[in-house]
Structures are given as structure tokens and as C-alpha cells.
BAGU-25254 format. One line per 4 residues: their letters; for each residue x, y, z of N, C-alpha, C. Coordinates in pm, 1 decimal, decimal comma. Layout:
BEGIN
A> X:Y:Z:X:Y:Z:X:Y:Z; ...
END
This chain:
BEGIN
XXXX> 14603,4:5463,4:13110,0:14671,1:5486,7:13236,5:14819,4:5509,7:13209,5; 14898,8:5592,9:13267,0:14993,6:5645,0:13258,4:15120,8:5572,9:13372,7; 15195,8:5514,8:13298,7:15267,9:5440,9:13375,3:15390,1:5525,9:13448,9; 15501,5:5462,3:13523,7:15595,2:5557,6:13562,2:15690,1:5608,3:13489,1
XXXX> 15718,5:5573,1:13418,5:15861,7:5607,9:13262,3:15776,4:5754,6:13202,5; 15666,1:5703,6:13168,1:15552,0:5783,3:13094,4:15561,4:5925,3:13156,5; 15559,6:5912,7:13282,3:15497,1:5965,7:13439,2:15621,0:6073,6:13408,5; 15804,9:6040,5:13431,7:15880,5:6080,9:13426,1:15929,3:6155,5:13309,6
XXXX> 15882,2:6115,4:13223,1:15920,1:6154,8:13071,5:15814,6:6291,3:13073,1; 15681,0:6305,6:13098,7:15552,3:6444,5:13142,8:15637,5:6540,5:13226,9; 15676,1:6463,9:13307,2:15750,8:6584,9:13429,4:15867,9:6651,2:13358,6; 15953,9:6619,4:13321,8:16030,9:6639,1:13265,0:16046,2:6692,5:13194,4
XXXX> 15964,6:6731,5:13108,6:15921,0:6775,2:12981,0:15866,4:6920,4:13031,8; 15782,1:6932,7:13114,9:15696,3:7007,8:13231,9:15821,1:7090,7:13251,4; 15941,9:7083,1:13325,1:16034,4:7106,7:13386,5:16109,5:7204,4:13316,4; 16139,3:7200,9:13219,1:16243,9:7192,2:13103,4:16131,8:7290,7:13042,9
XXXX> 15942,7:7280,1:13029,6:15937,2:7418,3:13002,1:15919,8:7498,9:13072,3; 15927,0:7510,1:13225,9:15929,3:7571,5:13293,6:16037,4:7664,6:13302,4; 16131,3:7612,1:13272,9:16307,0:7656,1:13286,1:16297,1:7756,9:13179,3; 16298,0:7723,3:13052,4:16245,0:7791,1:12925,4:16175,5:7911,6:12945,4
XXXX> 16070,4:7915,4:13040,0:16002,0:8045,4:13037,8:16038,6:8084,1:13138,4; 16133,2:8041,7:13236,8:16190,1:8115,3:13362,3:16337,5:8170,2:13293,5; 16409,8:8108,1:13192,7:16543,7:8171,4:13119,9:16460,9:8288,2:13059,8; 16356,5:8285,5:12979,3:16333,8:8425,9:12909,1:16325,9:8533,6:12976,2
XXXX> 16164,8:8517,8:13125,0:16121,3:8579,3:13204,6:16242,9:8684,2:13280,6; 16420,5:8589,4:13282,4:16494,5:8673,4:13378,4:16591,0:8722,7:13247,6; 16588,3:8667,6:13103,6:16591,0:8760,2:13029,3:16781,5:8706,2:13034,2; 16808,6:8601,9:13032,9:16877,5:8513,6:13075,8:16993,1:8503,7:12969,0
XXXX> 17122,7:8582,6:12945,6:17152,3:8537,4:12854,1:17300,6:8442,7:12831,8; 17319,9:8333,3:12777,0:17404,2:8222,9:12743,1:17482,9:8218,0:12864,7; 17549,6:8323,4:12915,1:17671,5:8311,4:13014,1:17599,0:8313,9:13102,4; 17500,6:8363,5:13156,0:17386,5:8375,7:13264,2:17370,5:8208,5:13277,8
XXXX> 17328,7:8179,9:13182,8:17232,9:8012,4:13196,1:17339,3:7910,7:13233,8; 17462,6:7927,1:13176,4:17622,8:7864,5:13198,9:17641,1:7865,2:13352,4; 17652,1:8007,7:13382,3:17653,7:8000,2:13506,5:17597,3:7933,0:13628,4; 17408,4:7972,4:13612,7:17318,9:7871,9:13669,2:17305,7:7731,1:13679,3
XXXX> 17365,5:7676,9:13564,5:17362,7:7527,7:13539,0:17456,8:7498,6:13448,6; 17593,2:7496,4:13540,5:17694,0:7416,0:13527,9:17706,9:7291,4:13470,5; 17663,1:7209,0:13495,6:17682,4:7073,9:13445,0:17652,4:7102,5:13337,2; 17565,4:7189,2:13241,1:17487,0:7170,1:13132,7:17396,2:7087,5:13114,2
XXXX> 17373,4:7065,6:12968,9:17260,1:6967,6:12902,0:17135,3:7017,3:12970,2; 17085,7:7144,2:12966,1:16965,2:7188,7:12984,8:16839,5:7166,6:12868,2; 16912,4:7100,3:12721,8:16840,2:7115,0:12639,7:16847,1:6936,5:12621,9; 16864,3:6874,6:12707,4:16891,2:6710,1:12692,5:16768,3:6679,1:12729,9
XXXX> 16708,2:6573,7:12633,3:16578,9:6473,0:12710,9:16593,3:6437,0:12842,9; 16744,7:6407,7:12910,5:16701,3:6401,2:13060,6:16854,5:6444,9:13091,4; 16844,3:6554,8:13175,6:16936,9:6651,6:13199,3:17038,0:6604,6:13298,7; 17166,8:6629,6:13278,1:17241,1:6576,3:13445,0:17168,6:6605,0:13593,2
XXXX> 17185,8:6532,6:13713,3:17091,9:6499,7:13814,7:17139,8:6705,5:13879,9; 17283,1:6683,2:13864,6:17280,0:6851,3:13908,9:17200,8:6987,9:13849,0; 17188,0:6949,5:13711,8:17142,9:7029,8:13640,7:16987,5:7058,1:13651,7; 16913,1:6910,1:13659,9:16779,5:6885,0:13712,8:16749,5:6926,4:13800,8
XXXX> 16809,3:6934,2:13927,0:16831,6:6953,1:14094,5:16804,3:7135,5:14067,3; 16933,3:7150,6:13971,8:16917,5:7355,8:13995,2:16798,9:7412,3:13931,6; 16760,0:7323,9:13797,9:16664,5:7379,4:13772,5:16514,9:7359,4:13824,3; 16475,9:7281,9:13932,7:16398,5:7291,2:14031,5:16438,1:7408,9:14110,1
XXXX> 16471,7:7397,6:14170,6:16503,6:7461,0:14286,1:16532,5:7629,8:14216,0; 16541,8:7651,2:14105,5:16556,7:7792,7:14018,3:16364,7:7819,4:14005,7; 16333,6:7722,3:13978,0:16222,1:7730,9:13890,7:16084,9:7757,4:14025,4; 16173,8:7740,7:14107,7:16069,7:7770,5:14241,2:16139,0:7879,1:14293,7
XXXX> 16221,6:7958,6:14308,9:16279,5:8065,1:14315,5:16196,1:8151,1:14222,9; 16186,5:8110,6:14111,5:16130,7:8235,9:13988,9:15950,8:8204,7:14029,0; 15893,9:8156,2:14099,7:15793,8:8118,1:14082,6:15755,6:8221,0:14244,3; 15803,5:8235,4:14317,0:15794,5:8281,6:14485,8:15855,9:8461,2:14448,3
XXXX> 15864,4:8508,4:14336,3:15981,8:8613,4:14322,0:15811,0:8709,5:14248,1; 15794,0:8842,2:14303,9:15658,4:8895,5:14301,2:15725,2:9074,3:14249,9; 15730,1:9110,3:14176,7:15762,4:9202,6:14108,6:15701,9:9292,2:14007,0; 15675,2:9451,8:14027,1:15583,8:9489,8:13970,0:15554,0:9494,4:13831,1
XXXX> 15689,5:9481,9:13713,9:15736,1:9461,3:13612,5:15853,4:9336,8:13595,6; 15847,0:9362,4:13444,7:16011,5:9228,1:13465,4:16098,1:9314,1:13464,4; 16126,3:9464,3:13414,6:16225,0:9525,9:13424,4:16287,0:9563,0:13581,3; 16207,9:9564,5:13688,2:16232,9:9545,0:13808,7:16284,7:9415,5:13851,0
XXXX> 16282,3:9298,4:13811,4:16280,2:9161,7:13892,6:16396,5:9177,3:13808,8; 16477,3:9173,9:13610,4:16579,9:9194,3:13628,9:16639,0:9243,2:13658,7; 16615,3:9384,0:13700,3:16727,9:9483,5:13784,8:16789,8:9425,8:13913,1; 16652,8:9350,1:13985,4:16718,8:9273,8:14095,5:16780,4:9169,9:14123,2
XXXX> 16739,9:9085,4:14011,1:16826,9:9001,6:13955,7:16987,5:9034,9:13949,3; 17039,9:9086,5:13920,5:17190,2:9153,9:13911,7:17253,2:9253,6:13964,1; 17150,2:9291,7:14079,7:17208,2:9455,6:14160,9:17265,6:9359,7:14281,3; 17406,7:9388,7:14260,0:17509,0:9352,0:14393,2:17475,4:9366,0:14523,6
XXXX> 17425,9:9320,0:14646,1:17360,0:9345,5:14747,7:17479,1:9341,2:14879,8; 17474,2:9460,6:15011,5:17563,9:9393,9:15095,6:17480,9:9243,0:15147,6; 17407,7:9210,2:15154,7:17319,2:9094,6:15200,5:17412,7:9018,3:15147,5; 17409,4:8994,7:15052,3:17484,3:8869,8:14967,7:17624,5:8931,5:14963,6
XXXX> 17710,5:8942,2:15049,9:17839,8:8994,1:15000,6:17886,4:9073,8:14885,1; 17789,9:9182,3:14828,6:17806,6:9212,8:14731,9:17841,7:9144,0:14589,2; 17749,3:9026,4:14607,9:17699,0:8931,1:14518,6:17590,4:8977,6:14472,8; 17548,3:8989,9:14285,9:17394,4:8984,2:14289,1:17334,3:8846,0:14351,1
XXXX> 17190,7:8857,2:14319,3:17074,5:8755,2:14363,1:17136,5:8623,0:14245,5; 17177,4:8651,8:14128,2:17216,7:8565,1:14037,2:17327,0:8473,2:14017,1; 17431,9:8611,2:14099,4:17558,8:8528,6:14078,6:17560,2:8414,5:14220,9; 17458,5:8499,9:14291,7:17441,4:8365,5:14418,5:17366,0:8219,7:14395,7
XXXX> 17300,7:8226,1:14324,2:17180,0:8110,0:14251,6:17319,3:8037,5:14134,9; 17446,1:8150,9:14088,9:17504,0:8019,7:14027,4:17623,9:7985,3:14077,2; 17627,5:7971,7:14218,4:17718,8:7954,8:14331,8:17696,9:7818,2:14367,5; 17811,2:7743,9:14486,2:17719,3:7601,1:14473,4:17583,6:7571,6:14547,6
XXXX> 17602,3:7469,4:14542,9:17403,1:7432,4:14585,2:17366,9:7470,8:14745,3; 17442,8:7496,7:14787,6:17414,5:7530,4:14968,0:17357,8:7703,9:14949,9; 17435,1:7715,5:14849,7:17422,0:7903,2:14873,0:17264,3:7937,8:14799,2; 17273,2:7830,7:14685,7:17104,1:7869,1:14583,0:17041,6:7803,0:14669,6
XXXX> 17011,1:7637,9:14757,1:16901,8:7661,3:14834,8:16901,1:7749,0:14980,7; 16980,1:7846,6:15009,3:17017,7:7959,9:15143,1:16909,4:8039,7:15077,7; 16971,0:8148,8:14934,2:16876,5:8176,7:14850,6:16748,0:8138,9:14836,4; 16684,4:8048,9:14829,3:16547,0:7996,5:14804,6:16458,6:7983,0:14915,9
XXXX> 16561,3:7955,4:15055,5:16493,9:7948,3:15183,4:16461,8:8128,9:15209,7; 16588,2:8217,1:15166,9:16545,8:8350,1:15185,3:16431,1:8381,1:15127,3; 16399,0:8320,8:15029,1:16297,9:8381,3:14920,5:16165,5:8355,7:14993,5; 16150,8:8243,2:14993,1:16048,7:8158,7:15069,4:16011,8:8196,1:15192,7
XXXX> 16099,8:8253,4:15264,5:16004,4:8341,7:15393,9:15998,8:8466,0:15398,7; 15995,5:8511,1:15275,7:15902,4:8626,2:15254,5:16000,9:8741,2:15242,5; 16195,5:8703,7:15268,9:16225,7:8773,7:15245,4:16300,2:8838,0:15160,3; 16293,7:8802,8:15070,4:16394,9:8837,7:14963,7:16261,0:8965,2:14878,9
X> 16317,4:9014,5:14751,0:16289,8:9145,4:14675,8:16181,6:9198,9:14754,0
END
């Protein structure tokens, strides 16, 4: 039986590879990931609570995001939108946390890409 430490330490782990194949998937590179998760320590056994927080809330963004290729989802990833103030979709996700979950609520009802 799997206790709660145990419990937290699975998720976590879970999380962190989720992030991993959501940094490749958007093709993500160093200043990209900087950006997204500020606090850092994305590669820490247990990540700052902000850093944890974005990469949920990223990792369900990349998970709701339906694209016919990846070369499309990054294009949209970084094409400046008037929607977003002529912000990409990215530089808004590494904006503070009101604007990435605004972002995620857009995503989530169907309307975003």
C-alpha cells in the first residue's frame, strides 16, 4: 500500500514527465522554458510551489491544445495575436499567473487554436 509521501513523490515524478514531453512537444528552447517557469528548479525533486503551480496548469494547456501537426501548434505557439495584445500564445503563458490561467480558461472552452 502506498502511503502519502510515496503518493507525492509518484505524482511528482508523473508531473515533471509530463513537463518533459510537453517542453519537447512545443519544441521549447532554454529561454522559452526560463520564461514559462520563472522561479526555476524544473529539474528539482520537488520544484518551487510557483514553478509546480505553472507547470500544471501548462501541462493542461498542452494537453486541451488539438493540432494537425506539431509544426502548426508551434507556429501558434509564437504567432503574435491581436487577441492577446499582440502577444504570442507563449509569451502570454510566461506572463503572471492571472494571464496563463485567462489563457487556459480560453483554451478550455473550446476557444483558443
Amino acid at each position: 500500500m502506498i502511503n502519502g509521501k510515496e503518493a507525492a513523490v509518484i505524482d511528482d515524478m508523473a508531473m515533471r514527465s509530463a513537463w518533459r514531453d510537453l517542453a519537447v512537444n512545443w519544441e521549447l528552447d532554454w529561454r522559452e522554458r526560463r520564461m514559462l517557469l520563472p522561479s526555476g528548479g524544473e529539474d528539482q525533486p520537488f520544484p518551487p510551489a510557483d514553478t509546480e503551480r505553472r507547470m500544471r496548469i501548462l501541462i493542461e494547456i498542452g494537453h486541451r491544445l488539438r493540432f494537425e501537426d506539431d509544426a502548426a501548434l508551434c507556429e501558434w505557439l509564437r504567432m503574435p495575436t491581436e487577441l492577446w495584445y499582440w502577444y504570442s500564445p507563449l509569451e502570454v503563458m510566461g506572463g503572471p499567473l492571472p494571464d496563463l490561467r485567462r489563457l487556459r480558461q480560453f483554451i478550455e472552452s473550446g476557444l483558443g487554436a
